[in-house]
mmCIF file of the C-alpha atoms, coordinates in Angstrom:
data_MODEL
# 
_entry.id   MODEL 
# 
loop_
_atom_site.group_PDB 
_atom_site.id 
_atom_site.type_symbol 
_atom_site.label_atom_id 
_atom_site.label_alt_id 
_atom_site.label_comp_id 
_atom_site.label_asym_id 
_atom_site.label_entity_id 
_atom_site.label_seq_id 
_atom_site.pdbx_PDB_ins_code 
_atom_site.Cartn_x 
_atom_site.Cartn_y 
_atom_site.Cartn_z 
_atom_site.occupancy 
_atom_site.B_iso_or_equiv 
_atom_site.pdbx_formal_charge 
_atom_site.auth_seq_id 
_atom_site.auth_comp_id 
_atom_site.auth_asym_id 
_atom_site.auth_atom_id 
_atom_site.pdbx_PDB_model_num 
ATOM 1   C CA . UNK A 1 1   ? -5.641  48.834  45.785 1.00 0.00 ? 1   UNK A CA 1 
ATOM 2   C CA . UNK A 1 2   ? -8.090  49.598  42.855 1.00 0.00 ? 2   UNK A CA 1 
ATOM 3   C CA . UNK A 1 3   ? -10.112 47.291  40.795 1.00 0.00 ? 3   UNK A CA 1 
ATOM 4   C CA . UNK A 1 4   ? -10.249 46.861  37.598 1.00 0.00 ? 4   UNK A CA 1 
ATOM 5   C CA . UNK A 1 5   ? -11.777 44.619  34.827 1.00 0.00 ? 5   UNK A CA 1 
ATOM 6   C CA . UNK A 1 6   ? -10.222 41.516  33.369 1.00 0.00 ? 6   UNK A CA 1 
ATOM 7   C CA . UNK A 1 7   ? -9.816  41.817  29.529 1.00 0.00 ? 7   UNK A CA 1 
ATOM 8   C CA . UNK A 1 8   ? -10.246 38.328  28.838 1.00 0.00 ? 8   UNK A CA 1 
ATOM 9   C CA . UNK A 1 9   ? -13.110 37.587  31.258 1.00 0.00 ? 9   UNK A CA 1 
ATOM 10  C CA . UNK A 1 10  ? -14.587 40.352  32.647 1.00 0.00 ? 10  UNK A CA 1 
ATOM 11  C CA . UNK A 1 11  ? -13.677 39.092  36.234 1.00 0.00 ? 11  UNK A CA 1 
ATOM 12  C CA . UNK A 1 12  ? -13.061 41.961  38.891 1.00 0.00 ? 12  UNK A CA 1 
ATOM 13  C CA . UNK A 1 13  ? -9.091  41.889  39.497 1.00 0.00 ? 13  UNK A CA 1 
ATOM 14  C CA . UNK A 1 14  ? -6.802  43.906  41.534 1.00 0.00 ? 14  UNK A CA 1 
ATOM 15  C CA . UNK A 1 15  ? -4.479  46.557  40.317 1.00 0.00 ? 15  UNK A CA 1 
ATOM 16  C CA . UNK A 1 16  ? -1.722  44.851  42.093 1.00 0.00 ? 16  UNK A CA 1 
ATOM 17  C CA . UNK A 1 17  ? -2.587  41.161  41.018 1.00 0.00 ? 17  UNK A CA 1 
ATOM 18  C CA . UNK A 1 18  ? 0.344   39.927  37.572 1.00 0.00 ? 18  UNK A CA 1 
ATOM 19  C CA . UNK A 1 19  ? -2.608  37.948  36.843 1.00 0.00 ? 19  UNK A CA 1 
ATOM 20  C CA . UNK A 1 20  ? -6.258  37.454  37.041 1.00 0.00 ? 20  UNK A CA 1 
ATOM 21  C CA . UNK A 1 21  ? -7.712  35.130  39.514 1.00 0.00 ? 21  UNK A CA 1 
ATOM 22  C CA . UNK A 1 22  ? -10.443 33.504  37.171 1.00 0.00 ? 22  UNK A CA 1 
ATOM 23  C CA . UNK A 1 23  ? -8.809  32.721  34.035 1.00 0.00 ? 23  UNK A CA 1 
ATOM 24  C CA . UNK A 1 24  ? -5.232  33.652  34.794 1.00 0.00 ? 24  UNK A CA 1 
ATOM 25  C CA . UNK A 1 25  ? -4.874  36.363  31.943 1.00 0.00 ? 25  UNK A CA 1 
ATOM 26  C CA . UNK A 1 26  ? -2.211  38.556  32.400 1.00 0.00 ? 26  UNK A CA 1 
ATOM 27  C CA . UNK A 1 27  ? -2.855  42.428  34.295 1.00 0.00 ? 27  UNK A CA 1 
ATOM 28  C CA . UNK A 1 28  ? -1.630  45.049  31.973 1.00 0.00 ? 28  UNK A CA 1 
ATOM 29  C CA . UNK A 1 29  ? 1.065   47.094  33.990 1.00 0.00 ? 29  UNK A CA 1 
ATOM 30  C CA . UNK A 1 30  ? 0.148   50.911  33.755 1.00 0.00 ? 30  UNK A CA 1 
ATOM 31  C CA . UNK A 1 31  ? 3.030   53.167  31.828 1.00 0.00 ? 31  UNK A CA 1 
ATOM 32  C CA . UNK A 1 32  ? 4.778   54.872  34.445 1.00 0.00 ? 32  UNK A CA 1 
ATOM 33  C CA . UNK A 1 33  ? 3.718   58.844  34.601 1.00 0.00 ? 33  UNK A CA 1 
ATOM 34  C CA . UNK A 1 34  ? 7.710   59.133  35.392 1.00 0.00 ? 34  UNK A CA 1 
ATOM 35  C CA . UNK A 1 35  ? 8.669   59.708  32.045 1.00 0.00 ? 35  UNK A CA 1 
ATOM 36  C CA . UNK A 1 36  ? 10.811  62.915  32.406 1.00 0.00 ? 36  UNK A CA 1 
ATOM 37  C CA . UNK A 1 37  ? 13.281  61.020  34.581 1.00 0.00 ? 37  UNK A CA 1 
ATOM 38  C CA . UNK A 1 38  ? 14.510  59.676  31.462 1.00 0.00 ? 38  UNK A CA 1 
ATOM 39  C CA . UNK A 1 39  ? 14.784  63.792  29.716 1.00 0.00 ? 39  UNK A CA 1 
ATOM 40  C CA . UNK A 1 40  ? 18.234  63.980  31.108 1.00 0.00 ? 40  UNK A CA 1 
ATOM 41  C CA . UNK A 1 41  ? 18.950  60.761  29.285 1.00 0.00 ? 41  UNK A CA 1 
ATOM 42  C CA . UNK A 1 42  ? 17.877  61.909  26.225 1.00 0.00 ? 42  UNK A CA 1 
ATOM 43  C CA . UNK A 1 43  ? 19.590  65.368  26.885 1.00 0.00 ? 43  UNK A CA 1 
ATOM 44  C CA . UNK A 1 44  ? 23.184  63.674  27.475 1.00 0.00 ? 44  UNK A CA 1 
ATOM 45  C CA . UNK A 1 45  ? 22.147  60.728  24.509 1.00 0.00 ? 45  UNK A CA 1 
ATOM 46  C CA . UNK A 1 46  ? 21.802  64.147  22.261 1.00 0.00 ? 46  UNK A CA 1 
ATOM 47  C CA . UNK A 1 47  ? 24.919  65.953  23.262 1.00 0.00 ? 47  UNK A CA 1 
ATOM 48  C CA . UNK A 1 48  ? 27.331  63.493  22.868 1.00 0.00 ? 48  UNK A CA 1 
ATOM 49  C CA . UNK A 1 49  ? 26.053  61.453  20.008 1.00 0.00 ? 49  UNK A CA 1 
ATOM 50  C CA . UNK A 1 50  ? 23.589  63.180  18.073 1.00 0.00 ? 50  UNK A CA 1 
ATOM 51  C CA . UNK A 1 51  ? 25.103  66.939  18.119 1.00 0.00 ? 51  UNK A CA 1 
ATOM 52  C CA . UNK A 1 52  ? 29.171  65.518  16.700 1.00 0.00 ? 52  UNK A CA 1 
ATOM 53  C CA . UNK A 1 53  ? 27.647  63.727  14.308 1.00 0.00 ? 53  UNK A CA 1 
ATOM 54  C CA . UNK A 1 54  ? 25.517  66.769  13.021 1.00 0.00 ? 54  UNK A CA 1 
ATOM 55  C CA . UNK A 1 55  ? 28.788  68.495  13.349 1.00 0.00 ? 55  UNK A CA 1 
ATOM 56  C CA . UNK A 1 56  ? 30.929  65.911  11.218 1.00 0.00 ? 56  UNK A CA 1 
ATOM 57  C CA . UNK A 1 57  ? 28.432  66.607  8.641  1.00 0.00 ? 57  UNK A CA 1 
ATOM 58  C CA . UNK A 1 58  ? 28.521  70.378  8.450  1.00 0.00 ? 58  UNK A CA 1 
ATOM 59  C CA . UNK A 1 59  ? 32.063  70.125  8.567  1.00 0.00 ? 59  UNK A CA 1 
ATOM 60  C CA . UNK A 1 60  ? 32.108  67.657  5.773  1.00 0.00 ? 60  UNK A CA 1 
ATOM 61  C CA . UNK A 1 61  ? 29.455  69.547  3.502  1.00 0.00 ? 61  UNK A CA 1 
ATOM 62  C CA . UNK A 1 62  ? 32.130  72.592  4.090  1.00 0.00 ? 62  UNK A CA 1 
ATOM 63  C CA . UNK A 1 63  ? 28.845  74.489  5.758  1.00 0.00 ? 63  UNK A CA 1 
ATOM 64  C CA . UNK A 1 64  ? 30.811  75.720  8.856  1.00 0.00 ? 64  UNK A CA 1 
ATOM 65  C CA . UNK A 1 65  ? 31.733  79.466  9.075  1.00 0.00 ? 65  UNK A CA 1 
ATOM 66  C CA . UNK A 1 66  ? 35.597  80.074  8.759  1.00 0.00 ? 66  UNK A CA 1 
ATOM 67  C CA . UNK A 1 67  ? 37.380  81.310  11.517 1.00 0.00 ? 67  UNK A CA 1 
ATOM 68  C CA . UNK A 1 68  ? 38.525  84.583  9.903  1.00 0.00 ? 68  UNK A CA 1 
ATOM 69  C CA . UNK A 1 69  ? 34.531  85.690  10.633 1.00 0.00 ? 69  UNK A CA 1 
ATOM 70  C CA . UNK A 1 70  ? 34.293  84.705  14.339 1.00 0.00 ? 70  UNK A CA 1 
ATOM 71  C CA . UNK A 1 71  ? 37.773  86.558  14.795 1.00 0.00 ? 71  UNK A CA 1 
ATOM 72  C CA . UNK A 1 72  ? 36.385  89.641  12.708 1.00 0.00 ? 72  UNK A CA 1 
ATOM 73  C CA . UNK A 1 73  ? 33.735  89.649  14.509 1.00 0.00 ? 73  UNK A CA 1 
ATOM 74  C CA . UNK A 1 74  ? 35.281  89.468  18.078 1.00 0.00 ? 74  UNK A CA 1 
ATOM 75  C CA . UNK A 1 75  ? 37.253  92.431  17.096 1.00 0.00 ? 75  UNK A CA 1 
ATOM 76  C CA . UNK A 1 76  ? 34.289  93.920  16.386 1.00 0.00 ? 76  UNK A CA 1 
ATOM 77  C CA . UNK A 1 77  ? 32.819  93.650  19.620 1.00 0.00 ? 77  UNK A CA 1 
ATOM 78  C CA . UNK A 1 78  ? 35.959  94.410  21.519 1.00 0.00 ? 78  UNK A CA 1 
ATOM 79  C CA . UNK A 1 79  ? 36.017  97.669  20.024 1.00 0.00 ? 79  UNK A CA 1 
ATOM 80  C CA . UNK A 1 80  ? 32.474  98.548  20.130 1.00 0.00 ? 80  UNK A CA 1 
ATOM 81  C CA . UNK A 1 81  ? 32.697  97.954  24.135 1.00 0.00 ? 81  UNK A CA 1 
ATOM 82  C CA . UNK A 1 82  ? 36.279  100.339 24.087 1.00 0.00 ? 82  UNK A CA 1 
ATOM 83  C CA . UNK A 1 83  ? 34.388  102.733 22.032 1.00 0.00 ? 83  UNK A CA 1 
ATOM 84  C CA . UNK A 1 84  ? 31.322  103.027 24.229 1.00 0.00 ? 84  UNK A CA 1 
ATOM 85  C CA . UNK A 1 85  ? 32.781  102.818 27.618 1.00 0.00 ? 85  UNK A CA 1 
ATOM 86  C CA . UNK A 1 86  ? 35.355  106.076 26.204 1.00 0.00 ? 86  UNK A CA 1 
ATOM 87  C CA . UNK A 1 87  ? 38.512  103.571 26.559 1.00 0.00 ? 87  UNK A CA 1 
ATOM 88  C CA . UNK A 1 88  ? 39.736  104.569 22.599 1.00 0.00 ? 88  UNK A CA 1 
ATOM 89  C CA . UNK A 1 89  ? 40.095  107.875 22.813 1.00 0.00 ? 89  UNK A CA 1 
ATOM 90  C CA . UNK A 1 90  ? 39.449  109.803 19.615 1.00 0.00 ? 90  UNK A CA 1 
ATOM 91  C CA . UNK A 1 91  ? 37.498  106.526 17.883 1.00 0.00 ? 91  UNK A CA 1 
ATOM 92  C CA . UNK A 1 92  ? 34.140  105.880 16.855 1.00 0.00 ? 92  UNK A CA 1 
ATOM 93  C CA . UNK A 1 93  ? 31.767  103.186 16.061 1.00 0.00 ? 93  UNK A CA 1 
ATOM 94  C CA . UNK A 1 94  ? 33.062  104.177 12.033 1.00 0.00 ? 94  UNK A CA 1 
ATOM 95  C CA . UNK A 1 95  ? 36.598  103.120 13.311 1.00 0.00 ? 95  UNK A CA 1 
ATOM 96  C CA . UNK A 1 96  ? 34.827  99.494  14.378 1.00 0.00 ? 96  UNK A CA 1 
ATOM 97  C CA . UNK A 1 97  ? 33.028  99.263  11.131 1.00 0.00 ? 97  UNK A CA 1 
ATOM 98  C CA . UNK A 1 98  ? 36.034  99.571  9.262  1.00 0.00 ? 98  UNK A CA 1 
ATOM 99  C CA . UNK A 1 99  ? 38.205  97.469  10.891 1.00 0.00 ? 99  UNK A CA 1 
ATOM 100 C CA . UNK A 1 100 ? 35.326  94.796  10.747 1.00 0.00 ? 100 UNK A CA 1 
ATOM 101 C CA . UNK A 1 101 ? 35.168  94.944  7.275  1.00 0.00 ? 101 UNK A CA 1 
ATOM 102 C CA . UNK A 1 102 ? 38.934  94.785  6.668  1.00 0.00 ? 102 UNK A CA 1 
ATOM 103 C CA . UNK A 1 103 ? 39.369  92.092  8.635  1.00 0.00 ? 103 UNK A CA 1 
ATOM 104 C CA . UNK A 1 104 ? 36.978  90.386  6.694  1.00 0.00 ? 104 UNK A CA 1 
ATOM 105 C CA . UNK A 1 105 ? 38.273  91.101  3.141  1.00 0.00 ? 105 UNK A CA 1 
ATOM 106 C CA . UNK A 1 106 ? 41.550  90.316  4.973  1.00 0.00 ? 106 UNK A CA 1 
ATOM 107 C CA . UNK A 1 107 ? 40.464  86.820  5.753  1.00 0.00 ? 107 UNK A CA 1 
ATOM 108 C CA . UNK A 1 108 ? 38.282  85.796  2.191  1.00 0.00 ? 108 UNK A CA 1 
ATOM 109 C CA . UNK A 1 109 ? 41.623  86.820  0.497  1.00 0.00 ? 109 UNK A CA 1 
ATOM 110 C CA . UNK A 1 110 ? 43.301  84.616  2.557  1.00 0.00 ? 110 UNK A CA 1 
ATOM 111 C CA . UNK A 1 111 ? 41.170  81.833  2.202  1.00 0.00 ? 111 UNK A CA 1 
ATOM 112 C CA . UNK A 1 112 ? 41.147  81.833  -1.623 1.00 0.00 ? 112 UNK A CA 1 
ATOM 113 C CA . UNK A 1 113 ? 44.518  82.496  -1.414 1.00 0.00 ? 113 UNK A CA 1 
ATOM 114 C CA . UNK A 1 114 ? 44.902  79.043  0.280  1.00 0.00 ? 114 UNK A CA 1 
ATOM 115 C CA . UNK A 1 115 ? 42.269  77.131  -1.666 1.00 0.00 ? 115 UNK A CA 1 
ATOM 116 C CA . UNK A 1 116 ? 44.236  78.310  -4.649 1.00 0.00 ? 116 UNK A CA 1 
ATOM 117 C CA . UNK A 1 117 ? 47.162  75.989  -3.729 1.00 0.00 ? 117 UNK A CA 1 
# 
């Protein structure tokens, strides 16, 4: 139990008093140091409300990368890892680069195919 000053009236008051003893002003309540309970909070409050909207909006600006990349580039990678652990036989990393890239020209012609209709 620590003492403190009164604001109003100078008075000596205890930390634990709601108000002070002299002139009955009211003891400030210290902010709690427990703040990063609430982090997880903030964390979930983020996820589900702040990151779909964020998405809704690249979406809706048209900002979002089509899907022909991510599978271009998955193929990519799946054939890099075949390559280096000697699964294709007879293939190199030039084999990878050039399905990558056909894939994607693949894909854009696709997609202004369809934004054409």
């Amino acid at each position: 139990m620590a003492l403190t000053k009164c604001r109003e009236c100078g008075a000596d008051v205890s930390s634990q008093a709601k108000a002070c003893a002299r002139c009955g002003a009211p003891v400030p309540v210290p902010p709690s140091s427990r703040w990063w309970l609430w982090l997880p909070v903030g964390v979930v409050a983020f996820l589900f409300v702040v990151a779909p909207a964020l998405m809704s909006v690249i979406k809706a600006l048209g900002w979002e990368t089509p899907q022909y990349v991510h599978d271009a580039n998955a193929a990519f990678v799946a054939c890099k890892t075949m390559v280096e652990s000697r699964t294709f036989r007879n293939r190199t990393m030039k084999d990878c680069d050039e399905l990558h890239a056909q894939m994607l020209t693949e894909g854009e012609r696709a997609a202004k195919a369809q934004r054409g209709k």
